[in-house]
C-alpha positions as CSV (number, residue, x, y, z in Angstrom):
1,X,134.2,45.9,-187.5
2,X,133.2,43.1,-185.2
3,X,131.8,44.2,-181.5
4,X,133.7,42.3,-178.8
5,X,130.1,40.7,-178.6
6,X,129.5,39.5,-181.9
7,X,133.3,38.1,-182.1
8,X,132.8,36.1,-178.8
9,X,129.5,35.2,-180.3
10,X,131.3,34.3,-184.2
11,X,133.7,32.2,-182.2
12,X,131.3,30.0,-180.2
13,X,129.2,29.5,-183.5
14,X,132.1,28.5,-185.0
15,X,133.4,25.8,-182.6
16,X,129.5,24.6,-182.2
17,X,129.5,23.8,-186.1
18,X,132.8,21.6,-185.7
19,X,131.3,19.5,-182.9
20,X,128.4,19.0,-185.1
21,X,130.4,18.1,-188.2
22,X,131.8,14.7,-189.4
23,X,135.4,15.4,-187.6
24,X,133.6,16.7,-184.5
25,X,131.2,14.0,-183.9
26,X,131.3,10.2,-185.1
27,X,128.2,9.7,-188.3
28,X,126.6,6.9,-185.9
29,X,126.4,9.8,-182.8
30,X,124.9,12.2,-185.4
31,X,122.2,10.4,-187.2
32,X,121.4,8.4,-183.4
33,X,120.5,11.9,-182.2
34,X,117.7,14.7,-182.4
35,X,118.7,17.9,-184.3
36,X,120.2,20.8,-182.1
37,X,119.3,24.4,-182.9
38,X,122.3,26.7,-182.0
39,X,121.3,30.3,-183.5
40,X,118.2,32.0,-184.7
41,X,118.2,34.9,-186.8
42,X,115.8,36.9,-187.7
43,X,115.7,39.3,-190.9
44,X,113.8,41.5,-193.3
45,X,112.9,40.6,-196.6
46,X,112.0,42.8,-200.4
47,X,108.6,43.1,-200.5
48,X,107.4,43.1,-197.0
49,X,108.3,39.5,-195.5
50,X,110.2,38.4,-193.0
51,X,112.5,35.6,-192.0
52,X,113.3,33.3,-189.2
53,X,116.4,31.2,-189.7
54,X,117.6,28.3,-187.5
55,X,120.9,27.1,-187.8
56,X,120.8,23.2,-186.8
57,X,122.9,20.3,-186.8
58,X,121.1,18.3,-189.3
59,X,117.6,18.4,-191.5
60,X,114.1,18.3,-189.7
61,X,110.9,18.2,-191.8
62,X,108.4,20.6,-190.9
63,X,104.9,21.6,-191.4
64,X,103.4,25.2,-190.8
65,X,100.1,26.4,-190.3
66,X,98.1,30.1,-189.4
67,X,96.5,30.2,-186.7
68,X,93.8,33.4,-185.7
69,X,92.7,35.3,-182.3
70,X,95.9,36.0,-181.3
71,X,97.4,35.8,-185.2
72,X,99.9,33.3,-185.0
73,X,102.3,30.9,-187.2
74,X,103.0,27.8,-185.9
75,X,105.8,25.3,-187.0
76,X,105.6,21.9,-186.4
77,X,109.0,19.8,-185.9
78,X,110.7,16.8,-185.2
79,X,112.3,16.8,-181.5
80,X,114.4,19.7,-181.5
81,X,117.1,20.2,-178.5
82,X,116.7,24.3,-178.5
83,X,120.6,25.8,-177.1
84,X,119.8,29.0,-178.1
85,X,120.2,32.6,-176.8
86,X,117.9,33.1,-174.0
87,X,116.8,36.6,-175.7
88,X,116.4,34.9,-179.0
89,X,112.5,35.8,-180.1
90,X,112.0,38.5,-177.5
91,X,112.7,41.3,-179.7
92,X,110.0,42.4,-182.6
93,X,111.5,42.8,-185.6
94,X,109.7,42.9,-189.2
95,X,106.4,40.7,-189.0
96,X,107.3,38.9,-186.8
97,X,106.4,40.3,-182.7
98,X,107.8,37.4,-181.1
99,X,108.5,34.2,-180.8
100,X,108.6,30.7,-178.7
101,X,110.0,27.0,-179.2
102,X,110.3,24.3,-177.1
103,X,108.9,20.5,-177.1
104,X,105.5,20.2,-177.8
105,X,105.0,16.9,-177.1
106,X,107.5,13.5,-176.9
107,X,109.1,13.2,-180.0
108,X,107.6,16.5,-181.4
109,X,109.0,20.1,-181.1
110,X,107.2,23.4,-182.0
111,X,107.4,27.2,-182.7
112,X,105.0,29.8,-182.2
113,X,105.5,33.0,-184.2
114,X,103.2,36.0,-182.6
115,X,102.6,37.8,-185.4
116,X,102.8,41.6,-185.4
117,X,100.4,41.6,-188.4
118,X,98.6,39.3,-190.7
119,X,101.0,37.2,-192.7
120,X,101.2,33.5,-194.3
121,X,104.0,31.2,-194.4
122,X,105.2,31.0,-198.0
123,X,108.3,28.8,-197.3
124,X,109.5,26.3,-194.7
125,X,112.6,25.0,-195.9
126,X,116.4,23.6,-195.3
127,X,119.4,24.0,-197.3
128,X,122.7,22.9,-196.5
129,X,125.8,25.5,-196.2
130,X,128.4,24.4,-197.9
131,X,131.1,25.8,-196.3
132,X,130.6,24.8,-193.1
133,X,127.9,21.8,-193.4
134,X,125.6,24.1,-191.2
135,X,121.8,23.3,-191.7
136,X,119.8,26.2,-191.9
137,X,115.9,26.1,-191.7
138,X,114.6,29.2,-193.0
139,X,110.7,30.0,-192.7
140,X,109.6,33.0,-194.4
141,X,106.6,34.8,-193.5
142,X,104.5,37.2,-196.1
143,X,102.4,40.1,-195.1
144,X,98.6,39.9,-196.5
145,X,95.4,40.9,-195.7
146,X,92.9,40.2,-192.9
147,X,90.2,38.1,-195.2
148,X,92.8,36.2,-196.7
149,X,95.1,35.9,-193.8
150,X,91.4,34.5,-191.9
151,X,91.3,32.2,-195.1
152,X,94.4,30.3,-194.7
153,X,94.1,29.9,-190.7
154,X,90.6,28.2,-191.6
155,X,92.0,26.1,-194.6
156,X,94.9,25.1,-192.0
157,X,95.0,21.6,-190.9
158,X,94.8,21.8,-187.1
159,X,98.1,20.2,-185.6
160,X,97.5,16.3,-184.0
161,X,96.0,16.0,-180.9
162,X,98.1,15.7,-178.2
163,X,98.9,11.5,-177.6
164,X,97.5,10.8,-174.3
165,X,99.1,9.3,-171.7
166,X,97.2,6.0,-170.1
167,X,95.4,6.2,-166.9
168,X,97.5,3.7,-164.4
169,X,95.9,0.7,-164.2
170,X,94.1,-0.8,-160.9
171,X,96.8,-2.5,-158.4
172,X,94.4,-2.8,-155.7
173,X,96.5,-0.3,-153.6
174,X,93.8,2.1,-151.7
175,X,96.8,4.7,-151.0
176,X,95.3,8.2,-151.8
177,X,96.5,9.5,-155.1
178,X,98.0,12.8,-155.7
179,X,98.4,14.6,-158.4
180,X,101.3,17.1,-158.6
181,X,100.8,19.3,-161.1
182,X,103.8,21.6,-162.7
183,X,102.4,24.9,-164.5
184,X,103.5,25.2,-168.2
185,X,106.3,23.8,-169.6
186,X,107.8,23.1,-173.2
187,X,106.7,25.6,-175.6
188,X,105.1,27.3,-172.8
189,X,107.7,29.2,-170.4
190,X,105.1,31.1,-168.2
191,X,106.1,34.0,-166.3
192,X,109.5,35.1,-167.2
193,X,111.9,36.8,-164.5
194,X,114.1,40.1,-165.2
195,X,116.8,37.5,-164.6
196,X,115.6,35.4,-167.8
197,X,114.3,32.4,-165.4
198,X,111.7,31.0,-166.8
199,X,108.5,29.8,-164.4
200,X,108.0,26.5,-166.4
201,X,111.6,25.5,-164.7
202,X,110.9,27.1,-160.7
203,X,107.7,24.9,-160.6
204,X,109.1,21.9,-162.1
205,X,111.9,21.7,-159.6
206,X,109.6,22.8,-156.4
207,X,106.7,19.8,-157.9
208,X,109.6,17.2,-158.3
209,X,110.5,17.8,-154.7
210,X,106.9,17.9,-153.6
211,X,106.3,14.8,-155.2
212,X,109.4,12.9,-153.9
213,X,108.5,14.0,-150.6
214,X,105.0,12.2,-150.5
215,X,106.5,9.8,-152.1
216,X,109.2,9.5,-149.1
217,X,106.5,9.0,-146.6
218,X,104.8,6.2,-148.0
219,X,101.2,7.3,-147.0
220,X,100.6,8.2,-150.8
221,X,100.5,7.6,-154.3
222,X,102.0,10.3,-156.2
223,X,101.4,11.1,-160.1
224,X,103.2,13.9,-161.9
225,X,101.0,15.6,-164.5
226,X,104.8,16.2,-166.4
227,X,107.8,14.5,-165.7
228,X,109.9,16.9,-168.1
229,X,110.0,19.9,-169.5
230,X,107.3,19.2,-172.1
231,X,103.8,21.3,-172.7
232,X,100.6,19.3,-171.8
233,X,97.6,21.3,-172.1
234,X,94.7,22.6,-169.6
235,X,92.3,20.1,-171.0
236,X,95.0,17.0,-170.5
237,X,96.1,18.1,-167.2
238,X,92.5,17.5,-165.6
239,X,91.8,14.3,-167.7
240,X,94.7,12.8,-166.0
241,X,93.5,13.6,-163.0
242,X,89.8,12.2,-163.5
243,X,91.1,9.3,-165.2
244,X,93.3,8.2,-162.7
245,X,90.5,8.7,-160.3
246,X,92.8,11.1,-158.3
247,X,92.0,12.2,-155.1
248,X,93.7,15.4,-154.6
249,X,95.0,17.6,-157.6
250,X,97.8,20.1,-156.5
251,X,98.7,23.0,-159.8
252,X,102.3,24.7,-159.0
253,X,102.6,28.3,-160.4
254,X,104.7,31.1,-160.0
255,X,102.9,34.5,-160.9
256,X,104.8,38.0,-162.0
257,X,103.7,41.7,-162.1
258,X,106.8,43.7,-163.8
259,X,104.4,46.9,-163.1
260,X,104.7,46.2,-159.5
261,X,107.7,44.5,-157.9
262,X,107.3,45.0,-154.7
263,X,104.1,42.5,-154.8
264,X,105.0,39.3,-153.1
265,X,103.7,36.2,-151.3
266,X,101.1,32.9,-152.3
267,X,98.0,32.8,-153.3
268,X,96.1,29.6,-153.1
269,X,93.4,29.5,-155.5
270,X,90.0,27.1,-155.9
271,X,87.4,27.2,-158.9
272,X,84.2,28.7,-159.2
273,X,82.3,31.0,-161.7
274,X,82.4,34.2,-159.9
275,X,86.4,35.3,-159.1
276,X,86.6,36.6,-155.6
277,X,87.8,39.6,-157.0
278,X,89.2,41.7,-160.6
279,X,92.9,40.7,-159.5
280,X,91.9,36.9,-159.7
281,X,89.9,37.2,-162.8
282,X,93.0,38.4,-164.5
283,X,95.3,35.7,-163.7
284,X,92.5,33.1,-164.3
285,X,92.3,34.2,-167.8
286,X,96.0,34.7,-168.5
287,X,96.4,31.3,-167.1
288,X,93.6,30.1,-169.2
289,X,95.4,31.1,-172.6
290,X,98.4,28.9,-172.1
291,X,96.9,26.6,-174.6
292,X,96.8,29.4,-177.4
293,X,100.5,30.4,-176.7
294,X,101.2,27.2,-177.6
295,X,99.8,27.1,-180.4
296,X,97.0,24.8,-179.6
297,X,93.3,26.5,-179.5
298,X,90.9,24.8,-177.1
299,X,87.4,25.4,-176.6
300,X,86.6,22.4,-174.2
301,X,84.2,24.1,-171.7
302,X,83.5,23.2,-167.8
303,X,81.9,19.7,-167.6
304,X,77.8,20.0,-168.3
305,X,75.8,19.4,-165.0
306,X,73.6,16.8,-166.2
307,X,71.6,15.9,-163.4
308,X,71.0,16.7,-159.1
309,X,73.4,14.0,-158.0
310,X,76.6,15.8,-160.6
311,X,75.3,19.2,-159.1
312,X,75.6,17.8,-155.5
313,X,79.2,15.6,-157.1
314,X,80.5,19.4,-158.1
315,X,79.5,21.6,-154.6
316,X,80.7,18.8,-152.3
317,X,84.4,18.8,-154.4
318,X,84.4,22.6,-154.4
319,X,83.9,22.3,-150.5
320,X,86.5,19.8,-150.3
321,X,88.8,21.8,-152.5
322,X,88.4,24.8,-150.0
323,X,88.6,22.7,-146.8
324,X,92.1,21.8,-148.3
325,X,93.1,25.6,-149.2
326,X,92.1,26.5,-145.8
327,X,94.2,23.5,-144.5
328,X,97.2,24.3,-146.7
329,X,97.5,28.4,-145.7
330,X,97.4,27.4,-142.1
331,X,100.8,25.8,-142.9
332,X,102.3,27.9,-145.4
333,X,101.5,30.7,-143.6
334,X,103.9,29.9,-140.5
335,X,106.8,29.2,-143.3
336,X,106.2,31.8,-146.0
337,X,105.1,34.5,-147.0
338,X,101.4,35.1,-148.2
339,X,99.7,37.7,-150.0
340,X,96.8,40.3,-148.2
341,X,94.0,38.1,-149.4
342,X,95.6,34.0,-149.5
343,X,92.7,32.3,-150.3
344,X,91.1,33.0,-153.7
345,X,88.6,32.0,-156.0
346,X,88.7,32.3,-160.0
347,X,87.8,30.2,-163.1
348,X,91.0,28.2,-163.9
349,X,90.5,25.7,-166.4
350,X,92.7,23.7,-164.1
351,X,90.9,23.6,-161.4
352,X,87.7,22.6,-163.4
353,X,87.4,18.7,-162.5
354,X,83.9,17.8,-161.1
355,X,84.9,15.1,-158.9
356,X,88.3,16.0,-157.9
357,X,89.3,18.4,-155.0
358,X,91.9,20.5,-156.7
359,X,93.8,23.9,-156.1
360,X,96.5,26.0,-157.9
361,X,99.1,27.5,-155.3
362,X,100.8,30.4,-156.9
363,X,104.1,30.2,-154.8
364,X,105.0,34.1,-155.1
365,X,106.5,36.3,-157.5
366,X,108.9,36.4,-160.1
367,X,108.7,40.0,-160.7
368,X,109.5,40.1,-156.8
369,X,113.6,39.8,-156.1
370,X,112.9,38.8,-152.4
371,X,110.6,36.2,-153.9
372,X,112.6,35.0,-156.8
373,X,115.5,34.5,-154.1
374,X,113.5,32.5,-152.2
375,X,111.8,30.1,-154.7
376,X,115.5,29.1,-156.0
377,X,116.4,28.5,-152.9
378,X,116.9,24.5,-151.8
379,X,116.1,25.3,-147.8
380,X,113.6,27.3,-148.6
381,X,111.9,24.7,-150.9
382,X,112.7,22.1,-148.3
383,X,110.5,23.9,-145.9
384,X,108.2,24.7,-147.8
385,X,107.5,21.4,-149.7
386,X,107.2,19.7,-145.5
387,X,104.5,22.1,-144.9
388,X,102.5,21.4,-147.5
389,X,103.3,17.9,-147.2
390,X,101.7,18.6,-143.6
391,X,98.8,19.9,-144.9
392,X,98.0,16.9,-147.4
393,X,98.4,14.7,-144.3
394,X,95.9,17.1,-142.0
395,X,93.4,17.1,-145.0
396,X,93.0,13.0,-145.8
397,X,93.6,12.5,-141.8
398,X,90.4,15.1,-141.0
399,X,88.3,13.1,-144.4
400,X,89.0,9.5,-142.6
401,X,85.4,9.6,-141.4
402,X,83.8,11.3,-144.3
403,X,82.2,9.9,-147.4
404,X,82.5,10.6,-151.1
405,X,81.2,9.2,-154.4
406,X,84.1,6.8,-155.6
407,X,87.2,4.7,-154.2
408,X,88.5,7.4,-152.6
409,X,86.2,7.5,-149.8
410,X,87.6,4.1,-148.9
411,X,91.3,5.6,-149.6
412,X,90.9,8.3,-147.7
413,X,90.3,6.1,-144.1
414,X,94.2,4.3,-144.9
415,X,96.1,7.2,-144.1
416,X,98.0,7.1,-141.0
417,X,97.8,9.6,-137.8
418,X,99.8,12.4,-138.5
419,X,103.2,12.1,-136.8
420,X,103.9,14.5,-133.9
């Protein structure tokens, strides 16, 4: 007998295949748009596999490869709008440990299978039911062992590069040029609340509004390093700012320690080496694996200090970087709260670009109700987003009379007194 649940759930299946069908939706609507994925189920198999099956509204090819260090599958798919249950891949079931989805890139969807032990993907395939015209993609996963398992993630053809997004061509306008940059996204959610909010989404919103307020002012050029929710990894993120000759590089980030919820307050972080402390080499290197959760392994390592004049390039952008950290918590700190020790240092890939001040602000907590409150809050993100607006202004305003390498230098003396 059907719980109340799984009858309310039956019901909304139901009437979410007749949308998608022929006298729910005209042929020219259906074949115009992407495929929608409205359940996943996930089921054992004879003979130790496992299944993960999508219900969609109409066929998507696919491709699958292994991937090793964490053990991973990962599916590659054509744009995929993902309405599915916000608990769907949490749960561990069979081989499978978890899993994600989300877009991967424009055009281009993925899912990332954590793999609870070695397995392979011995079918990727689509079918269509016949009683209800439901497309279901069904990927089956086989256990095997470690040598052969490490086999097939070498003989896997690596998944194409990301497509990389032009630098803005020169318009002769000497405005400074900020780069707002939203943590995560896509494939990769980030922290995740108890309330099932997802980080990717809190820094989105708080960037957009950062971004629109410099914009507002007029003092600035303002670049967003995503304008949706789409992943863009580590590596990307910094190339955009370096090849758009940025002059200030701003990461948005929401951290989360379920062990602790009564931790709360930013942290404004800046690169180096040597973290400032255990605490800050943990989230560096959590941070530092979003590429892998997504399915896309990157061993790009800190630019190579070939000469004096890059060493002297890299120190006089770390001590820019930390004049603006400095700057920025003597806002914040009026408006917010900030944690015991609000300026940090740790190895963020981010936060890795030689010629480029950059710092990550980890806003608070979304293990933290008083913090979650707060960062979903529109006042609180208005206030916020003016103070550090503030502190953009205070940091190009105090830089008018200094020098550095590049355009920026010139920039940097346009920018107005800061209004009373």
């Amino acid at each position: 007998m059907l719980t109340r649940a799984r009858l309310i759930r039956s019901c909304c299946l139901a009437l979410a295949l007749v949308a998608m069908s022929p006298a729910g939706a005209q042929d020219g609507d259906r074949s115009r748009g992407g495929a929608v994925a409205i359940a996943a189920d996930v089921s054992g198999a004879p003979g130790g596999s496992t299944k993960l099956t999508l219900t969609l509204s109409k066929p998507v090819e696919a491709r699958a490869f292994v991937m090793e260090r964490p053990d991973r599958a990962v599916i590659d798919l054509a744009e995929v709008n993902f309405q599915l249950d916000p608990e769907s891949g949490r749960r561990r079931e069979g081989l499978i440990q978890s899993f994600r989805y989300g877009l991967f890139a424009p055009g281009r969807s993925r899912i990332v299978i954590d793999l609870a032990s070695p397995a392979t993907v011995v079918r990727a395939e689509t079918v269509t039911r016949p009683r209800d015209g439901a497309v279901l993609f069904t990927i089956e996963l086989q256990r095997t062992d470690r040598e052969a398992f490490r086999k097939a993630a070498v003989a896997s053809d690596p998944a194409p590069s990301q497509a990389k997004s032009a630098a803005p061509t020169d318009t002769g306008d000497l405005r400074p040029l900020i780069v707002v940059d939203a943590g995560h996204g896509g494939i990769d959610p980030g922290a995740i609340a108890a309330t099932g909010v997802f980080e990717k989404d809190i820094v989105f919103g708080f960037a957009q509004a950062l971004g629109k307020r410099l914009e507002a002012a007029g003092r600035y050029r303002v670049r967003m390093s995503r304008d949706r929710d789409v992943f863009v990894p580590l590596g990307e993120r910094v190339r955009i700012a370096r090849e758009a000759k940025a002059d200030l590089f701003v990461s948005i980030h929401a951290d989360s320690i379920s062990a602790a919820p009564q931790v709360r307050g930013a942290t404004i972080y800046t690169g180096s080496e040597r973290a400032t402390d255990a605490e800050s080499a943990r989230l560096a290197d959590r941070e530092n694996k979003a590429d892998a959760a997504a399915g896309t392994d990157s061993s790009e390592a800190p630019a190579d200090i070939a000469d004096i004049l890059q060493e002297l390039t890299l120190r006089e952008t770390r001590g820019f970087s930390s004049s603006f950290a400095r700057t920025l918590m003597g806002q914040l700190g009026p408006v917010m709260e900030m944690s015991p020790k609000p300026h940090r240092e740790a190895g963020f890939r981010v936060l890795r670009s030689p010629d480029v001040p950059s710092v990550l602000v980890e806003l608070g907590y979304l293990s933290s109700k008083r913090d979650l409150d707060l960062l979903q809050s529109e006042e609180w993100r208005e206030t916020v987003t003016g103070s550090m607006a503030k502190a953009i202004d205070l940091f190009f305003t105090n830089r008018a009379s200094l020098t550095r390498p590049g355009p920026s230098a010139r920039k940097a003396a346009s920018i107005a007194p800061v209004s009373p």
